[in-house]
N, C-alpha and C positions, 0 to 999 in steps of 0.2 A: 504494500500500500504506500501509494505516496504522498508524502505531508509535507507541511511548509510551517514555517516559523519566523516569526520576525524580531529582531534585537532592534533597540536602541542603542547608539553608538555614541563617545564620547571621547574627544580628544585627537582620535584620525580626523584630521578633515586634508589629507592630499591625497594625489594617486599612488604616489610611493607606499602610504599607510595603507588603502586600500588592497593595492596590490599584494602587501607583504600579508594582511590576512585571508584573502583568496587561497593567496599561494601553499599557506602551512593548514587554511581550512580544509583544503581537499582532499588530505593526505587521512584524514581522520575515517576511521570505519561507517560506512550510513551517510556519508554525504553524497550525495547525489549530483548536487550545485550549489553555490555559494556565491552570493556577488555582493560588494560592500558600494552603496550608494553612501559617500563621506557627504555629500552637500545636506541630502536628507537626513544624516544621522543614522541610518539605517541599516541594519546586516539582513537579506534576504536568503534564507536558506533550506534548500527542497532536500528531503531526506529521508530513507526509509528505516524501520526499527522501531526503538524507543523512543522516548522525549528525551532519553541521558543525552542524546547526540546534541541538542541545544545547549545541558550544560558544559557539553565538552567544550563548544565553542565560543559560550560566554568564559572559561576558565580560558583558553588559550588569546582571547582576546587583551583578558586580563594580565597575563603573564607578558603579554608584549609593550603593556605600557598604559592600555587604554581602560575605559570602563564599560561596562557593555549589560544587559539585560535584559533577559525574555520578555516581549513584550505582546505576542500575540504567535496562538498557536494554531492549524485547521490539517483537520486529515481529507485527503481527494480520494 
């Protein structure tokens, strides 16, 4: 099943920051896709499994510097 989840972001606001968490989000198990909208504040991410894979992401977000937060979750 595939689900979507959406963070609040805080503190990325360039493509470099974006980039850098695409790049290390992808690698996580249950990501599907991931795209960081910095202008929006935003982390977009389609994935299948549990809801852990949000926390994973909100931790790895956090481990790179930023602040980050489930903020809306939907199963498709």
């Amino acid at each position: 099943m595939n689900k979507k989840g959406i963070l609040s972001l805080k503190g990325a606001n360039c493509a470099s920051c974006a980039y850098t968490i695409e790049h290390v989000g992808r690698k996580i198990a249950g990501i599907e896709d991931i795209r960081v909208q910095a202008g929006e504040e935003r982390v977009y991410v389609n994935y299948s499994g549990s809801s852990d894979v949000l926390d994973k992401i909100t931790g790895l977000v956090e481990n790179i510097g930023y602040e980050a937060e489930v903020i809306e979750t939907e199963a498709k």
